[in-house]
PDB file of N, CA, C and O in Angstrom:
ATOM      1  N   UNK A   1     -75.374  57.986  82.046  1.00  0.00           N
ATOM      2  CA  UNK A   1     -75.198  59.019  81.025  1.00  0.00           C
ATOM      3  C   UNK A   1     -74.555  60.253  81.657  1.00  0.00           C
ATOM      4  O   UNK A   1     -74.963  60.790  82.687  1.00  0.00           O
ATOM      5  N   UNK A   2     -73.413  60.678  80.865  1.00  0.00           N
ATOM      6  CA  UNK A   2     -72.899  61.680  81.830  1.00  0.00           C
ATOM      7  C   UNK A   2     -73.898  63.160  81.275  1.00  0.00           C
ATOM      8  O   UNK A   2     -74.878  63.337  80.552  1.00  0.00           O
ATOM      9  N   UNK A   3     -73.019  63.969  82.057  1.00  0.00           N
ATOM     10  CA  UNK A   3     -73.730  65.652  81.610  1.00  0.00           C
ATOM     11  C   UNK A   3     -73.410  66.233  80.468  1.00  0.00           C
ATOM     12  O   UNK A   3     -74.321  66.936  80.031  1.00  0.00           O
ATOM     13  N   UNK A   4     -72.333  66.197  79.743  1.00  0.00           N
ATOM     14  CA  UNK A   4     -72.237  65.985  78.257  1.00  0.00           C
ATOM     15  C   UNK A   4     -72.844  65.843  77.435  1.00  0.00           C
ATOM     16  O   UNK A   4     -73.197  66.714  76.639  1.00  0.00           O
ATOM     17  N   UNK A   5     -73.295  63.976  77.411  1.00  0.00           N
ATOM     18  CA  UNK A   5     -73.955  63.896  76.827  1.00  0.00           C
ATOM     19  C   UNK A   5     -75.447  63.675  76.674  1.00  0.00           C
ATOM     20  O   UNK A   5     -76.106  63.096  75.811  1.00  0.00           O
ATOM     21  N   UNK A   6     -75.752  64.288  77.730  1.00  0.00           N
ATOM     22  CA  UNK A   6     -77.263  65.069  78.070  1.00  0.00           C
ATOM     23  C   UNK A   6     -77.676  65.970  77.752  1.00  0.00           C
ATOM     24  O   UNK A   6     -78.877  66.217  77.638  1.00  0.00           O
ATOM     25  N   UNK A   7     -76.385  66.978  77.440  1.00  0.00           N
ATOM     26  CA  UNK A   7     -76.961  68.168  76.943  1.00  0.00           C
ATOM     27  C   UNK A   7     -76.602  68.159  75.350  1.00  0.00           C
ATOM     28  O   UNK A   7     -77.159  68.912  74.551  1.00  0.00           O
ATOM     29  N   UNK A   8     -75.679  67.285  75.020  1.00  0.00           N
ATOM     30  CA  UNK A   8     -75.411  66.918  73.487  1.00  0.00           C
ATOM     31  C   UNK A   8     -76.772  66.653  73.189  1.00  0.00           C
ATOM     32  O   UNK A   8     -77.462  67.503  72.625  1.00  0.00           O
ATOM     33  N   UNK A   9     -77.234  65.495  73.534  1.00  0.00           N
ATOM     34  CA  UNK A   9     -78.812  64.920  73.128  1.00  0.00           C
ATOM     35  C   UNK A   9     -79.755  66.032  72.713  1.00  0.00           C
ATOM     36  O   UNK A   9     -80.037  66.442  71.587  1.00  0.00           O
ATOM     37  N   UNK A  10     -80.248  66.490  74.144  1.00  0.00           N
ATOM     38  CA  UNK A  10     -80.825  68.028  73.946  1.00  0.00           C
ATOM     39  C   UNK A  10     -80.638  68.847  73.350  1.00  0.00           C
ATOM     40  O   UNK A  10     -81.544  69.576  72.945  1.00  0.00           O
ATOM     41  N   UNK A  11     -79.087  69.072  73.012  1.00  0.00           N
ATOM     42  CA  UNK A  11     -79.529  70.151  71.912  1.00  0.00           C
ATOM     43  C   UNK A  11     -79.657  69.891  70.669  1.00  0.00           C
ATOM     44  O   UNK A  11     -80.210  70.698  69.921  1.00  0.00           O
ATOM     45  N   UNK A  12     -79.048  68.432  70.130  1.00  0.00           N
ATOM     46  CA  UNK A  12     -79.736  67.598  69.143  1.00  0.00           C
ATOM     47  C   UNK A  12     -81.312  68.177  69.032  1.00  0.00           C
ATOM     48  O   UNK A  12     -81.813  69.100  68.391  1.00  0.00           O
ATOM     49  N   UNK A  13     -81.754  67.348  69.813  1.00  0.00           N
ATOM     50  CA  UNK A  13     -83.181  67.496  69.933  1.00  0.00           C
ATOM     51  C   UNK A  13     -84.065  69.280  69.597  1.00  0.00           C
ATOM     52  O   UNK A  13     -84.953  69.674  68.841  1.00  0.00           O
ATOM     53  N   UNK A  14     -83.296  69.824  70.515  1.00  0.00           N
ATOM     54  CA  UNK A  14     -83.771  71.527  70.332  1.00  0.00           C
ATOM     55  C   UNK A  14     -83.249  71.961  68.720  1.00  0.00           C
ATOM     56  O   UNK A  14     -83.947  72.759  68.095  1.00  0.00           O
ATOM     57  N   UNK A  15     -82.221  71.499  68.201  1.00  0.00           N
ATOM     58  CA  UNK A  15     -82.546  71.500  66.817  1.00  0.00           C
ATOM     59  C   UNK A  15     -83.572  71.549  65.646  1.00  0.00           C
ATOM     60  O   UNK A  15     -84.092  72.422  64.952  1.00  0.00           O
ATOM     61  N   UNK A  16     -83.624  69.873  65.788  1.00  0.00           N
ATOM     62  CA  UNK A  16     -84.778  69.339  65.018  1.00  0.00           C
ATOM     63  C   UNK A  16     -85.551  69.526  65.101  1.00  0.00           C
ATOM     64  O   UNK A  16     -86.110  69.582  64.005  1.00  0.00           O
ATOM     65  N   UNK A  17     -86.355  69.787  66.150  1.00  0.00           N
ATOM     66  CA  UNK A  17     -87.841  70.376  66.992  1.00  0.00           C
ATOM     67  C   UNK A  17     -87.844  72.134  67.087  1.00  0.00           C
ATOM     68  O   UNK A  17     -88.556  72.859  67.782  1.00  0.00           O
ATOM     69  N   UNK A  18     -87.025  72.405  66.344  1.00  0.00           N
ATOM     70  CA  UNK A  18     -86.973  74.155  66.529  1.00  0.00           C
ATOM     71  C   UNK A  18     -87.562  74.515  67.699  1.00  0.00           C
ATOM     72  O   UNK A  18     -88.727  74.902  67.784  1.00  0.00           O
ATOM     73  N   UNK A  19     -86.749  74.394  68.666  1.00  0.00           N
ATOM     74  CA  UNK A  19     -87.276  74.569  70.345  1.00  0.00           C
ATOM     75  C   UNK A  19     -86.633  75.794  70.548  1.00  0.00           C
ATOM     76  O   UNK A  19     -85.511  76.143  70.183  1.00  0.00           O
ATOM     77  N   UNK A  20     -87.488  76.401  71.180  1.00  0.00           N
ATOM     78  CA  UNK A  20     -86.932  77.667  71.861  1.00  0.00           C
ATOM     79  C   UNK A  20     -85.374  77.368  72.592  1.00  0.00           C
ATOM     80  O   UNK A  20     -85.473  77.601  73.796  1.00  0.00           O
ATOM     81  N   UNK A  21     -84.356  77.045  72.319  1.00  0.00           N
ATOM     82  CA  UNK A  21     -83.354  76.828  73.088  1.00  0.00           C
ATOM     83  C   UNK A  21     -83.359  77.679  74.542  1.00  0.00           C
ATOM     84  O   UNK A  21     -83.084  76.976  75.514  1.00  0.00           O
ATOM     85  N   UNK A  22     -83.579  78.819  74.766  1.00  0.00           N
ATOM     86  CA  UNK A  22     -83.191  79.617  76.090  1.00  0.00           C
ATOM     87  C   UNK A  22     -84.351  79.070  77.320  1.00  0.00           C
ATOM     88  O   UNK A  22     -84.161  78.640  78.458  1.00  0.00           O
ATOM     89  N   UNK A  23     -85.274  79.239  76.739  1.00  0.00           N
ATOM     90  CA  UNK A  23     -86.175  78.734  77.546  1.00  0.00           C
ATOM     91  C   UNK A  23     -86.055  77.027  77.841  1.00  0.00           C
ATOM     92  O   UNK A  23     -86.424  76.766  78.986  1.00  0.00           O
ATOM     93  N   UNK A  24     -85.640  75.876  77.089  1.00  0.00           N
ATOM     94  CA  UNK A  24     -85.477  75.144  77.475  1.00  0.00           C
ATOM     95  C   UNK A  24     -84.437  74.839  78.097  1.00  0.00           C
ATOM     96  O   UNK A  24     -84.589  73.768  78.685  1.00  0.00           O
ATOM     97  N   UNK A  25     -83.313  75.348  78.258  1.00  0.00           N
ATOM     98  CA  UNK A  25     -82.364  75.444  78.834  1.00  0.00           C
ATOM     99  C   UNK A  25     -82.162  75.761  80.460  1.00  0.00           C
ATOM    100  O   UNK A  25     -81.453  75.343  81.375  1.00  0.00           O
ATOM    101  N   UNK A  26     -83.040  76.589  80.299  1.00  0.00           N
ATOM    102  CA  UNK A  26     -83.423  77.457  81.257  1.00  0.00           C
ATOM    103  C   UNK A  26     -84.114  76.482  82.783  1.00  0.00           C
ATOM    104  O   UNK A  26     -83.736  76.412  83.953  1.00  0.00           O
ATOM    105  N   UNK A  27     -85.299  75.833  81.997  1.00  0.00           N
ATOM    106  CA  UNK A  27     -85.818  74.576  82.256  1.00  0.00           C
ATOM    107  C   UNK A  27     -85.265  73.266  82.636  1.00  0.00           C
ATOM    108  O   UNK A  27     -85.803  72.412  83.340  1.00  0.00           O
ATOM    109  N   UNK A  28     -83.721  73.222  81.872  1.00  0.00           N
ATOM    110  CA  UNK A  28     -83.114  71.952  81.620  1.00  0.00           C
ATOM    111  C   UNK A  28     -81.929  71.974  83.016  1.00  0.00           C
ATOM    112  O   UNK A  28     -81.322  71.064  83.581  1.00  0.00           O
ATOM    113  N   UNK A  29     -81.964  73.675  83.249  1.00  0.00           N
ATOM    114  CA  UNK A  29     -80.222  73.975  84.333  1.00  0.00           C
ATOM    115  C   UNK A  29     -81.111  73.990  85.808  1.00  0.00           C
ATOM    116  O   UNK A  29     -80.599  74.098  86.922  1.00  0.00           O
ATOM    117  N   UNK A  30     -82.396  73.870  85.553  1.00  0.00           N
ATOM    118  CA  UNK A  30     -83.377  73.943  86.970  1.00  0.00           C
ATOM    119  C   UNK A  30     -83.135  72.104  87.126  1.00  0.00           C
ATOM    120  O   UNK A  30     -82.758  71.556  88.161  1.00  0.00           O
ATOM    121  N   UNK A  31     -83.348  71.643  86.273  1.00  0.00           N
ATOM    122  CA  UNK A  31     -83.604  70.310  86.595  1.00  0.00           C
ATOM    123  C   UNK A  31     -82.578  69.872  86.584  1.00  0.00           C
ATOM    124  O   UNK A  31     -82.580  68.881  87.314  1.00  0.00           O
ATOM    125  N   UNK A  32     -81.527  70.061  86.103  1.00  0.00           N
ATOM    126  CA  UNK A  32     -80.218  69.352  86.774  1.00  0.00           C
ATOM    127  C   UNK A  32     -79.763  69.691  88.210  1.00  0.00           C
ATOM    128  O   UNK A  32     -79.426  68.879  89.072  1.00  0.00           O
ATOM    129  N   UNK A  33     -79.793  70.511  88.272  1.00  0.00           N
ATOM    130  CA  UNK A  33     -79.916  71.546  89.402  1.00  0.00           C
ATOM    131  C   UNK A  33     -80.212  70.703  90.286  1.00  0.00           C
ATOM    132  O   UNK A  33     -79.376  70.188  91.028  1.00  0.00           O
ATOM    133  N   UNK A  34     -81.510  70.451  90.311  1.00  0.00           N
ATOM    134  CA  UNK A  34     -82.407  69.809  91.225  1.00  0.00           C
ATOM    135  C   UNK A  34     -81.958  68.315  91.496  1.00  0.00           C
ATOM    136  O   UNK A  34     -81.925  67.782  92.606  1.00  0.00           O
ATOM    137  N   UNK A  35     -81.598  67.694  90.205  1.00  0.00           N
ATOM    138  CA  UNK A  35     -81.486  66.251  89.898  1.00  0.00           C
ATOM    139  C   UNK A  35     -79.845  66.141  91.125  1.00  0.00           C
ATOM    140  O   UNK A  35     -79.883  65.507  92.180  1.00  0.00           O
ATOM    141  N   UNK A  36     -78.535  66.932  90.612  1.00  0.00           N
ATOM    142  CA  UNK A  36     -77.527  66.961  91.140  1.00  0.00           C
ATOM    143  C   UNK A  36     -77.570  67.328  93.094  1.00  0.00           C
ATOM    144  O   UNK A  36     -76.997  66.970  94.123  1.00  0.00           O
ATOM    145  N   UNK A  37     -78.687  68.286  92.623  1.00  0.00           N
ATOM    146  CA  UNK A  37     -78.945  68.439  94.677  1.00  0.00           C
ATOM    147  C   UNK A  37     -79.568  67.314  95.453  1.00  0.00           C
ATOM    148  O   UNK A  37     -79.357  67.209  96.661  1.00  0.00           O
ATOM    149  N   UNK A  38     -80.600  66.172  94.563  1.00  0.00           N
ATOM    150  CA  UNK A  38     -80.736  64.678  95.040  1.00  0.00           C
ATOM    151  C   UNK A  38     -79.889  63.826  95.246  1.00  0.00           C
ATOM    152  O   UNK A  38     -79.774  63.126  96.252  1.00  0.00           O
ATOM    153  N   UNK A  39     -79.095  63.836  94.084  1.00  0.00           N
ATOM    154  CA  UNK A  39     -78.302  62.554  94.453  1.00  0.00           C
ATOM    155  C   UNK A  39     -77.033  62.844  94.898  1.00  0.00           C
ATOM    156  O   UNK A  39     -76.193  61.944  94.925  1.00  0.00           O
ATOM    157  N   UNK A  40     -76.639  64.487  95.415  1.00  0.00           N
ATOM    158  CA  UNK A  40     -75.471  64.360  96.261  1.00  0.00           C
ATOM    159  C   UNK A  40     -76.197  64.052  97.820  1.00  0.00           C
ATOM    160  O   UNK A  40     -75.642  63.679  98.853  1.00  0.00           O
ATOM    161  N   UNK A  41     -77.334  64.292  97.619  1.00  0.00           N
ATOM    162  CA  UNK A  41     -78.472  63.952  99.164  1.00  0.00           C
ATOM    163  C   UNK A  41     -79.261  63.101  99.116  1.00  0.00           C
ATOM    164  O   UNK A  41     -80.306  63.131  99.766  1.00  0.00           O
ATOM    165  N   UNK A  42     -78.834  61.906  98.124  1.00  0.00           N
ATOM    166  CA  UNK A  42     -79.630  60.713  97.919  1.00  0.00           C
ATOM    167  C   UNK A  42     -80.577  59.933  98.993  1.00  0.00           C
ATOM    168  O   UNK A  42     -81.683  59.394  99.008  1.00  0.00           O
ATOM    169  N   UNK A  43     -79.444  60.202  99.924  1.00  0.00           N
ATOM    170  CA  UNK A  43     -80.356  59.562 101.600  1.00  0.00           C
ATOM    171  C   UNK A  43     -81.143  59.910 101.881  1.00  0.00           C
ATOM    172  O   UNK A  43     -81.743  59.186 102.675  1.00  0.00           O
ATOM    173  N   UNK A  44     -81.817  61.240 101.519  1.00  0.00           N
ATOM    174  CA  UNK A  44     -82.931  62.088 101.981  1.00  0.00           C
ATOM    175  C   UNK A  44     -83.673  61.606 101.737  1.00  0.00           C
ATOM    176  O   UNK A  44     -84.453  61.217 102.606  1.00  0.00           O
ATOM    177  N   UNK A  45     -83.918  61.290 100.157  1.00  0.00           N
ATOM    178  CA  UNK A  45     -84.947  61.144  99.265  1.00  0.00           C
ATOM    179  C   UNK A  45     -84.943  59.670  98.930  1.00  0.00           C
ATOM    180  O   UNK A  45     -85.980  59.188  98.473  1.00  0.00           O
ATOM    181  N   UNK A  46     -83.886  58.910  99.109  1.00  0.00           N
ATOM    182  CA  UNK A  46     -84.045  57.616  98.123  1.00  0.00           C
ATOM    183  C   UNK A  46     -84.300  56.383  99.384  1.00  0.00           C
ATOM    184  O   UNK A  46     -84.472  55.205  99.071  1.00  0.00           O
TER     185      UNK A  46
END
């Protein structure tokens, strides 16, 4: 799944669920964040 449409989904989702968008976002750019700093350092961890 690319990053597109990850955050397409999500904000689908933050729609329908009347989600605080900023705060989940907020939440969502930590964890990519994090997700993208693993698997360019996959060896570390995997």
């Amino acid at each position: 799944m690319s990053l597109k449409q990850y955050y397409s989904i999500l904000a689908i989702a933050a729609f329908i669920f009347d989600i605080d968008n900023r705060l989940l976002f907020v939440v969502l750019e930590k964890k990519l964040k994090d997700y993208k700093w693993i698997s360019q350092n996959d060896n570390v961890y995997l």
